[in-house]
N, C-alpha and C positions, 0 to 999 in steps of 0.2 A: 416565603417563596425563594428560592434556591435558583439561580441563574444555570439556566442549561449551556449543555457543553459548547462552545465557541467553536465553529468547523469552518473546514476552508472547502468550499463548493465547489467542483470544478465542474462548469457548466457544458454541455454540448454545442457548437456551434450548429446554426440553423443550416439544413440545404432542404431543396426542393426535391420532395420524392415523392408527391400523387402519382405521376406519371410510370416509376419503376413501382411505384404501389402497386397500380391499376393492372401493371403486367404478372404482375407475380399471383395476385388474386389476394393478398396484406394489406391490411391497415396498414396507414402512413405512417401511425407510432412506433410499428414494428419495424417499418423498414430504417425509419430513422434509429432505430436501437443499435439495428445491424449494422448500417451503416459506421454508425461510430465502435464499430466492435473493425475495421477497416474495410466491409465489406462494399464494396463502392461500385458494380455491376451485379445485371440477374445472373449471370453464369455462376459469378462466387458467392450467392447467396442461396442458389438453388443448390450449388453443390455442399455446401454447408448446413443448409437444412436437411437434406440425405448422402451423406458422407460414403455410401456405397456406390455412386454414382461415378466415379472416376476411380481406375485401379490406381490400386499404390505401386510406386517404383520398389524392384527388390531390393532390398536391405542391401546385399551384397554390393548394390552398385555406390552404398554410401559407407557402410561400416566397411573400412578397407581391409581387417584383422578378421573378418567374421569367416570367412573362408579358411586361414587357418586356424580358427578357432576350433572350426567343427572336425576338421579333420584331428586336434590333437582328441578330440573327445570319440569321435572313431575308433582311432587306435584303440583308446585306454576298450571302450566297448570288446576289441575284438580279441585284444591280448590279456584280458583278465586285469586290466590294471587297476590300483585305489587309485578315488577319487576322492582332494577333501574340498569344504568350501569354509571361507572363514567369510563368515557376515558379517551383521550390525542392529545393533539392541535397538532400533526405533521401528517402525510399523513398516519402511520401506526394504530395509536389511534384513528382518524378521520374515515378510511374504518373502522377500526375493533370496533367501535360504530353502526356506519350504519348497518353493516352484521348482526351483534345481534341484532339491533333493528328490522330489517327486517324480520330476523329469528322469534324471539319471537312473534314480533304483528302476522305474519304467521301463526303462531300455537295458536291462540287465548290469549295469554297472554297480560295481562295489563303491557307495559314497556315503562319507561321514561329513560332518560340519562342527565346527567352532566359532563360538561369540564370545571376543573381549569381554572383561568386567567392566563395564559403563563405571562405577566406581575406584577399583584398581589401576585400572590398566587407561582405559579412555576411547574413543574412537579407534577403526582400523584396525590390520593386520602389523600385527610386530612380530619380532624376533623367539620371543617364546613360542607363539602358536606356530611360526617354520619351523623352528627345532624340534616339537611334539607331533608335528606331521611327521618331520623326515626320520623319525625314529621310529611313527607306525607304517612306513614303510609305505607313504604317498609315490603316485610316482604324479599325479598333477595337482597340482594347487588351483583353486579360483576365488577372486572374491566376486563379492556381487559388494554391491553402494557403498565400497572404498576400494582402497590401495592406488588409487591414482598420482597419491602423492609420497606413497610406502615407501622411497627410492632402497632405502638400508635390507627394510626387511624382504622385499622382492629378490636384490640383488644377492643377497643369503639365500635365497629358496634355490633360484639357479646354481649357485657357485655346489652347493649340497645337489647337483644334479635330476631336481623336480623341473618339470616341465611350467606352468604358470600362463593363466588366463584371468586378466583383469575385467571385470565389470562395473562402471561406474560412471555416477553420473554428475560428481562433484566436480568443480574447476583444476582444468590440470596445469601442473609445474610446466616452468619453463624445460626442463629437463625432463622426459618421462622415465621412468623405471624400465630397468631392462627384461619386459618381460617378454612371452613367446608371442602372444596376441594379446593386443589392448582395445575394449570395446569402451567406447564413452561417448556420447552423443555431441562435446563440445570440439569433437575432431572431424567434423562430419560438415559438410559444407550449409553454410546459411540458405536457407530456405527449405531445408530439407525436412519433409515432415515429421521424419525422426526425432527433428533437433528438441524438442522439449520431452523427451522420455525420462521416467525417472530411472533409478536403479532397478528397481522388479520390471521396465518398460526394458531393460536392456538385457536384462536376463530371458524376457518373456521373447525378444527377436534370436536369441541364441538358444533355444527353447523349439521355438519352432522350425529353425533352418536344422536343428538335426536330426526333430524328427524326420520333415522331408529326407535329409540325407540317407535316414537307416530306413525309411521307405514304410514309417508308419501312418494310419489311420489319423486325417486332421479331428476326429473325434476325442483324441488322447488329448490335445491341445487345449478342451474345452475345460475341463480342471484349472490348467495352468492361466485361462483368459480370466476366471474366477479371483484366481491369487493377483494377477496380474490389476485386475480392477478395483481391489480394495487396495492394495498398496500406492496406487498411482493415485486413488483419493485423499487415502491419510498423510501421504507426502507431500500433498497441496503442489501437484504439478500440475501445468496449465491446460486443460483440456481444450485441447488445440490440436491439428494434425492427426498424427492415428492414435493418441492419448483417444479423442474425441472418440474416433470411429469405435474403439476395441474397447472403452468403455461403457457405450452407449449397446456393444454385443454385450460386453459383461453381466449389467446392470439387470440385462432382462434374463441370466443365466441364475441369476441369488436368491432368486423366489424357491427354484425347485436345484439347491444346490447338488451339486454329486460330491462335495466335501462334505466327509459326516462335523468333522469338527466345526466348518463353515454353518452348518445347518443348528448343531446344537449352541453355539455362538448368538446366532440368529435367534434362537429362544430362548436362552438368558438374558438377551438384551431387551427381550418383550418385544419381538419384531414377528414372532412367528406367523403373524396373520396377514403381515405387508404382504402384497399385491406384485406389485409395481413397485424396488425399490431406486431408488434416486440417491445422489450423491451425497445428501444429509443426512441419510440413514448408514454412511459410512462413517461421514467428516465428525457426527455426532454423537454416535450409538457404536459402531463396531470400531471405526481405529481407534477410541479413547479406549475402548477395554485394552485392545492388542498392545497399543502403545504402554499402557500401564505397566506393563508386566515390563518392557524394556527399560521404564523407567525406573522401578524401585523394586523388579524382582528379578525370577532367572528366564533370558528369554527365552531357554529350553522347552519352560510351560507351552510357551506361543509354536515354537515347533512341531513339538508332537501334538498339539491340537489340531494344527493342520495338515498334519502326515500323516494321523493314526487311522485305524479301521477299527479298532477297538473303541466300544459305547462307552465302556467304565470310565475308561482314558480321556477320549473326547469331555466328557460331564462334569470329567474332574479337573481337568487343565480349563475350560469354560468357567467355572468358580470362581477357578484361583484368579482370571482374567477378572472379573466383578467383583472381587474382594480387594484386588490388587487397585483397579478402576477410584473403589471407595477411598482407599486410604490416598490416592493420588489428589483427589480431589479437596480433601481435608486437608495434605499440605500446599495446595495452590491457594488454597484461602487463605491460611494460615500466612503463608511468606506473604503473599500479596499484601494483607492487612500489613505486616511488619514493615514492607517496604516505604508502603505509600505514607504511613506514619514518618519512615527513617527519613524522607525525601520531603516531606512536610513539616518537619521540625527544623530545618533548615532548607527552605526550598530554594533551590539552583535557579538563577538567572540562565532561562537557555536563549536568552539572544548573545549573552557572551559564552556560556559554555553548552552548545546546541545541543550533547550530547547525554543520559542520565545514565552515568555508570554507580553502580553501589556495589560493596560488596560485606559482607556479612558473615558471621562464623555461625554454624550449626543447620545453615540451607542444608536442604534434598538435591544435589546436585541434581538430579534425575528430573527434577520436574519444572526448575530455576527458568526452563525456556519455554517453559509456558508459561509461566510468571512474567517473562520479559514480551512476549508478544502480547498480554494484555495492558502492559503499562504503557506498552507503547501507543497500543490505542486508547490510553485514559489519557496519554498527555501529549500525543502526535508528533514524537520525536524518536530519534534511535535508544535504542534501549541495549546497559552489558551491566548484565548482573553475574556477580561471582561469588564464590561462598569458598574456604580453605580447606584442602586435601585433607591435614595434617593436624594434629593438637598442637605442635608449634606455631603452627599459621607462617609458613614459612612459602609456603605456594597457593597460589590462586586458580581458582577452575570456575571456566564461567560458559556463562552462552549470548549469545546476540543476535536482536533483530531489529531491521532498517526499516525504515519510510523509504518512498520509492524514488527520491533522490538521493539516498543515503545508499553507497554499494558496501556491503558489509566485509567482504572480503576483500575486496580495496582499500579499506581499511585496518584491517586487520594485518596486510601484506603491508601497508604503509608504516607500518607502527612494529616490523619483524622484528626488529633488532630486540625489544624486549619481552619478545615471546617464547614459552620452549617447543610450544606446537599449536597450531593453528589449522582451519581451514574451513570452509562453508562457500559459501553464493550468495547471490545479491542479498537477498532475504537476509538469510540468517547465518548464523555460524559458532566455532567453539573455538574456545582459547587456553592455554594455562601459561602462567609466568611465574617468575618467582614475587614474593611479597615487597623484597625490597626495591621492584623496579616498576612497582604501581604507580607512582609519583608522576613519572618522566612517560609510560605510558599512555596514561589518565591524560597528561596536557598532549599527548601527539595526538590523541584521540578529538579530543575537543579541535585542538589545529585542522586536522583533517574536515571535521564536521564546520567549521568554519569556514572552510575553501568551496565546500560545494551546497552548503544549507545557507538560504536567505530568510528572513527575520517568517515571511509569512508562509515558509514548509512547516511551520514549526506550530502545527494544529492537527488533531488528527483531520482525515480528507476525506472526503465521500464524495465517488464520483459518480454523477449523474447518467443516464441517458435518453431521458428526450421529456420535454415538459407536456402537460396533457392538462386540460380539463376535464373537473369531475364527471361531466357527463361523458365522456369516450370512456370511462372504467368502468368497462362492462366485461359481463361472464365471457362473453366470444374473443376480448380481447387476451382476458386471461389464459385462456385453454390456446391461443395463436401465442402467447409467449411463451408456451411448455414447449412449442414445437424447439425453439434453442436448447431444451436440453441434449445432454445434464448441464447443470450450471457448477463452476469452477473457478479457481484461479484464471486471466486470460476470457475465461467466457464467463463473466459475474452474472447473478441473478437480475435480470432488468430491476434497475433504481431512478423511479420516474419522480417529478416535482410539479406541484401546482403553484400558480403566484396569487397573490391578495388571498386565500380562503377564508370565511367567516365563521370563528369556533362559536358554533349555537350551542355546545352541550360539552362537559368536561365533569369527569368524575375518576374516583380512586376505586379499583377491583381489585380481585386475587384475596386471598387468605390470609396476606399479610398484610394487604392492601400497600404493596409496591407499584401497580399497576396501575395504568390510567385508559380511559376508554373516552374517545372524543366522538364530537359529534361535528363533521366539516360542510360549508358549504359555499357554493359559488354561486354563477347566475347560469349555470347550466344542469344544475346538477347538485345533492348534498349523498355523503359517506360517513359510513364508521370507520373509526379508527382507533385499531389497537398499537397501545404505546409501551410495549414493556421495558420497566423501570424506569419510568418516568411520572413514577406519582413525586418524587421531592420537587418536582417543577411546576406541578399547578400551583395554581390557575396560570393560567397561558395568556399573552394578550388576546386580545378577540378578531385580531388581524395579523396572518402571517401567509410566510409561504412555507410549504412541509412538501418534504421528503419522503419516498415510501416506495414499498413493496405492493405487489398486488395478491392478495389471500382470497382461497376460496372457502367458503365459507357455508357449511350445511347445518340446516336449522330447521326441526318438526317439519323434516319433506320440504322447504326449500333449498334450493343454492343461491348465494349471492356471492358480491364480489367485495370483499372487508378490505382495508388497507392498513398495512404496518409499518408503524412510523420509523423510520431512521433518521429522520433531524429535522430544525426549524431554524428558521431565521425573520426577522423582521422585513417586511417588504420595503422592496426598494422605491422609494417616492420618486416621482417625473423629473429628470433633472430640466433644470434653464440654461441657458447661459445668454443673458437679454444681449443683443446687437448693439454696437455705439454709433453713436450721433455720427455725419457725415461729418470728416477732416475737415477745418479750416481753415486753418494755419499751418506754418511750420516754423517754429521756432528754433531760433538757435540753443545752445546749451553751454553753458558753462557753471566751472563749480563755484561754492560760496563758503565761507567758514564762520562769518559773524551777520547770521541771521538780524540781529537785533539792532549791530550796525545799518546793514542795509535798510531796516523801518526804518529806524532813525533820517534817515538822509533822504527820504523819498516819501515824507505825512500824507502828498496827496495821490498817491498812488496806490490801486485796489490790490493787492494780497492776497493770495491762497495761498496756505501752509498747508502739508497732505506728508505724510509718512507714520510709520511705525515709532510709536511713543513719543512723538513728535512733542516737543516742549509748550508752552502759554508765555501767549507776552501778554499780560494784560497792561491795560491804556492803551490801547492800539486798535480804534474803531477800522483801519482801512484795513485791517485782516480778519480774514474768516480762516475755517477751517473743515479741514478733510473733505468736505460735497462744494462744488461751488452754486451759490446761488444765483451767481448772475455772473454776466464774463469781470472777468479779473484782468490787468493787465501784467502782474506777476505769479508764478506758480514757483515756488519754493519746493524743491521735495525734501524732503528730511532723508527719507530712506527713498528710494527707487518703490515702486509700487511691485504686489508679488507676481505680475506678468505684463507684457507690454500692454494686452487688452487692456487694462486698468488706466495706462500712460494715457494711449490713444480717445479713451474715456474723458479724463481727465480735461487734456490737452481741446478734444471737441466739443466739451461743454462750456469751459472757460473763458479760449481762444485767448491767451496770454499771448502777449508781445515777447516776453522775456521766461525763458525757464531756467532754476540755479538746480543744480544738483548738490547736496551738502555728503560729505566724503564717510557716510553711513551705510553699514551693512546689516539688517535685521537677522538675528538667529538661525541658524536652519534647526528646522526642529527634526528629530529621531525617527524612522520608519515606527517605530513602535508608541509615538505621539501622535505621528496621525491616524494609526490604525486605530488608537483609543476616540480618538475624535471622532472619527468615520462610524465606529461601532456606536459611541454615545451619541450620534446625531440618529442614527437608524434606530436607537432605542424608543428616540420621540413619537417615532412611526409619524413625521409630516406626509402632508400629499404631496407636494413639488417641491426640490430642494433649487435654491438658486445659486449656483457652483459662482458666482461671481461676490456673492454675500458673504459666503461658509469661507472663498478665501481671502477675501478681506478679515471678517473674523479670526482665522488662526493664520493669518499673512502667510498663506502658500496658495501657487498656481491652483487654477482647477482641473491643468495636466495632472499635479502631482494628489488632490482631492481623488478624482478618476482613474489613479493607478492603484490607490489602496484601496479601492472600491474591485477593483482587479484581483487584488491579493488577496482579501476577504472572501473571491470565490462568485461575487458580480460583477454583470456584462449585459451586454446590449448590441444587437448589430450596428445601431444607428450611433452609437458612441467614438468621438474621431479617436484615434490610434495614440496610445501612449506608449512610453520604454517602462523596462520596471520601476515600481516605488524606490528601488535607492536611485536609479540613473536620474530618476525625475526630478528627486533631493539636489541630486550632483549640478543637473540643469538649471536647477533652483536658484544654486551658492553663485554659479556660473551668471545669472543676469545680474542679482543684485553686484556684481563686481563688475558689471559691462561698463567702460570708459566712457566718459562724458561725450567723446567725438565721435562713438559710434549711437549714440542713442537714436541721432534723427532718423536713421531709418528702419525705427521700430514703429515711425509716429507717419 
């Protein structure tokens, strides 16, 4: 049996919502889901389940450039002018090309486009593609999902007397480029529901302000809500705000699409009989084709698939998308398997270096960043993988992607000085540098990832939203949690969790038999549960708490409701912490350094010895040790006990006359000690743990036992309030060095 992946839970705090349930006419699961989605009254929850219900503020009143944005595209409309647009070879640069080019030719304008070689050249608009604009005789430039940071090649396109309209939705320079109008969603004020749009979201607002302007049919729009809604899915932006709204029109536009390419797309993919598509039918079937081709072919394919009218064209560029898809998928295995071997034959300490950077010669540059976002979640850490330009190996090109304390472009900015070009968002991001300044990179990197990663980020995380008993997972509950779609980045698929369940049935399925199919049950209720790839982990203990999805589930005419596993953990046993005996004394204190002395001089006086590896005097009936069994008139400590409870214990059982302190300090042990502790005691699966035992045993507080039970991703309302596992440690170091003259009044 194969030990399943270790994950760090991060639990929902409880509130009380029958009440806001009962108004809204929701199950309390539901409202508790939402609620932790921030929805914390019915007005923002009602408006969120119909997103049509409150107009949107105009654009205008947020994007401050979009006003003359439209007008330079006016112009060009009325005076015959070229238009070009230079994109970007990934699924959001590719629609948000398409849409503008669609847009534009629509409106009579003359427009062409250019996509950088994702292998040559790299991200963005350079100096080549203005110089073969201004010699076809542009007279505006646009990008769509870059140039935000282009400062050199922008400032070229003007000085050459082109006009220049930025669209983008990467983090901008302190400095912006000097172009005519700049549209980016990160210059736009906080709160505004614009603020999470990706690049096709920002092209799709500049899209529709000009139809209004030239005074066309919102009909023409419905194409562009098309383009708009798959690229905002393949981009993985947060379906929030009017991402939510315009996706949630889209979604129900792609059944009966008016993009020929869109449509034969859709039957390549084996989709053509979807109904009702949803955000997976994007995330996991059409932007893997489209992204394909950006990653290891010409994204021209992906173009004119979505611009054509021509069947031949469309059929053929659809292919090339699912041939390109294949071999994409062969080199993500491919590197993946090389990596995780390169990282396993020497595997990285990430509590000292938080960070897994590798780099390798003869990678797909093209695909390396999907490579890195599943390593990251095979090993819950940031992930920068790079592979070399050149046959000298003289430059590095890489990609990166963060955990969600890890800001990836924060880091990346941290670390400029050894970069030649850079740039992404929190997530993710791309790099190149030269070879010889890996070294000195590599450690800023880890510095960085050390300032802001604590030992327990350092797990992939699965974040919950609302725990439930088997028997509330029913069909009504499932079909009331579709009402949140679509589900996305920002609005995840509800991840619900049960505690103690009883596995009555576990077995291995599928074709390869990677699959495992359980059988769960509580005292409310029993479920199926499907576990894909998780047959190396049976047999299961026969008590746990699981993780899961809610599936619906159609069988010879019926429907039921399945669940799908996403993680397990050992339940958490009852903790204690027994009460001490009523105070009786108070003793004085002072310290001692010749224990043995002191017997010596005192035969008829009782003895309690107590501390950490505390020594034996044997011949010495008037001492006992560590427990007292009856009062003693001395108490020796060797070490300080791992919390005053323990003193106070001591002290009340005892009732010594006299207490010595001896000038010891016991170990503190490693955040990464006690989390092994904490995990191997939950291995036992006891039924009550007694946090007064467990820190006697490994000599730490039951603050600091209760803080890596925290870290690990358990909690409890009724558990008193700790600081982090390191503070706890620190508070730790901090008693056992408490001065003899302050002890009394611990006791």
């Amino acid at each position: 049996m194969a030990t399943w992946p270790l994950q760090r839970w991060l639990l929902p705090a409880a509130a009380p919502v029958d009440h806001l349930a009962q108004k809204l006419g929701l199950s309390p699961l539901t409202v508790q889901v939402l609620m932790q989605r921030g929805l914390q009254t019915e007005a923002a929850i009602r408006h969120f389940l119909d997103p049509q219900l409150e107009p949107l503020p105009p654009p205008e009143a947020h994007f401050r450039d979009l006003g003359a944005a439209v007008d330079i595209l006016v112009q060009a409309a009325r005076q015959g002018q070229k238009v070009a647009i230079c994109g970007d070879y990934d699924a959001d640069g590719m629609t948000s090309t398409a849409l503008l080019l669609r847009l534009l030719r629509g409106v009579g304008i003359a427009a062409d486009y250019a996509i950088p070689s994702r292998m040559q050249e790299g991200y963005g608009i350079n100096e080549r593609i203005v110089q073969e604009f201004h010699e076809q005789g542009v007279a505006v430039v646009m990008t769509v999902d870059n140039g935000i940071a282009a400062h050199a090649p922008i400032a070229l396109a003007v000085q050459l007397g082109m006009q220049v309209v930025i669209t983008d939705h990467h983090e901008p320079p302190t400095e912006l480029p000097p172009a005519h109008a700049i549209l980016n969603p990160h210059l736009i004020p906080e709160g505004s529901p614009y603020r999470g749009l990706a690049g096709v979201g920002v092209a799709y607002v500049l899209g529709q302000a000009l139809l209004q302007r030239l005074g066309y049919d919102a009909a023409l729009a419905e194409p562009l809500l098309e383009l708009f809604t798959l690229g905002t899915i393949a981009d993985l932006a947060p379906l929030t705000g009017v991402n939510r709204r315009w996706v949630k029109q889209g979604l129900r536009l792609l059944a009966n699409s008016r993009l020929l390419g869109v449509r034969t797309l859709i039957a390549v993919a084996g989709l053509a009989q979807v109904e009702d598509f949803n955000p997976d039918h994007i995330g996991f079937q059409l932007g893997p084709r489209i992204n394909a081709i950006g990653r290891i072919g010409d994204p021209q394919a992906v173009i004119e698939l979505l611009t054509t009218d021509d069947p031949q064209i469309a059929q053929q560029r659809a292919q090339e998308c699912e041939i390109a898809n294949q071999r994409r998928r062969q080199l993500c295995e491919q590197i993946e398997q090389e990596a995780v071997a390169l990282h396993e034959q020497s595997p990285q300490d990430f509590q000292q270096e938080p960070v897994l950077v590798l780099v390798q010669p003869g990678w797909h540059h093209g695909v390396i960043g999907i490579v890195a976002s599943r390593l990251m979640e095979r090993y819950g850490v940031p992930v920068f993988l790079g592979t070399y330009e050149d046959v000298a190996q003289t430059v590095i090109r890489g990609s990166a992607r963060g955990i969600p304390e890890f800001h990836v472009y924060e880091a990346l900015h941290d670390s400029r000085e050894f970069l030649e070009r850079y740039g992404g968002h929190r997530a993710a991001g791309g790099f190149s540098l030269l070879a010889q300044h890996f070294p000195q990179w590599r450690e800023r990197l880890q510095a960085f990832g050390r300032r802001c990663l604590q030992p327990h980020h350092l797990r992939p995380l699965l974040q919950l939203h609302a725990q439930a008993r088997l028997g509330e997972l029913t069909l009504d509950l499932h079909d009331e949690l579709q009402q949140l779609q679509p589900f996305g980045i920002e609005n995840p698929t509800p991840q619900l969790w049960s505690h103690r369940v009883r596995v009555v049935e576990q077995a291995t399925i599928g074709k390869d038999r990677q699959h495992a199919k359980l059988r769960v049950r509580d005292d409310t209720g029993e479920k199926e549960v499907l576990a894909w790839g998780w047959a190396d982990y049976l047999p299961l203990p026969d008590c746990l708490d699981i993780a899961y999805t809610l599936r619906r589930n159609e069988f010879q005419g019926q429907t039921t409701v399945n669940l799908e596993l996403v993680g397990i953990r050992y339940p958490l046993p009852d903790l204690t912490i027994p009460p001490p005996p009523p105070l009786v004394t108070r003793p004085t204190c002072q310290p001692v350094a010749q224990v043995e002395e002191l017997l010596s001089q005192h035969p008829q006086r009782r003895f309690l010895l107590y501390g950490y590896r505390r020594p034996e005097f044997p011949g010495c009936p008037h001492l006992t040790y560590d427990r007292p069994r009856d009062t003693c008139e001395v108490l020796i400590l060797w070490t300080l006990p791992p919390d005053p409870i323990y003193l106070r214990w001591l002290v009340a059982k005892a009732r010594p006359q006299t207490v010595y302190v001896a000038p010891h300090c016991p170990p503190i042990p490693t955040a990464t000690q006690v989390l092994a502790w904490v995990e191997a005691s939950l291995a036992h699966r006891p039924a009550t743990w007694n946090l007064l035992a467990l820190g006697q045993e490994h000599w730490v507080s039951p603050a600091v036992w209760v803080a890596g039970l925290r870290t690990l991703g358990y909690d409890a309302p009724h558990w008193p309030p700790t600081a982090a596992l390191a503070a706890e440690l620190d508070r730790l170091k901090d008693w056992y060095r408490t001065p003899v003259t302050d002890l009394a009044q611990h006791l």
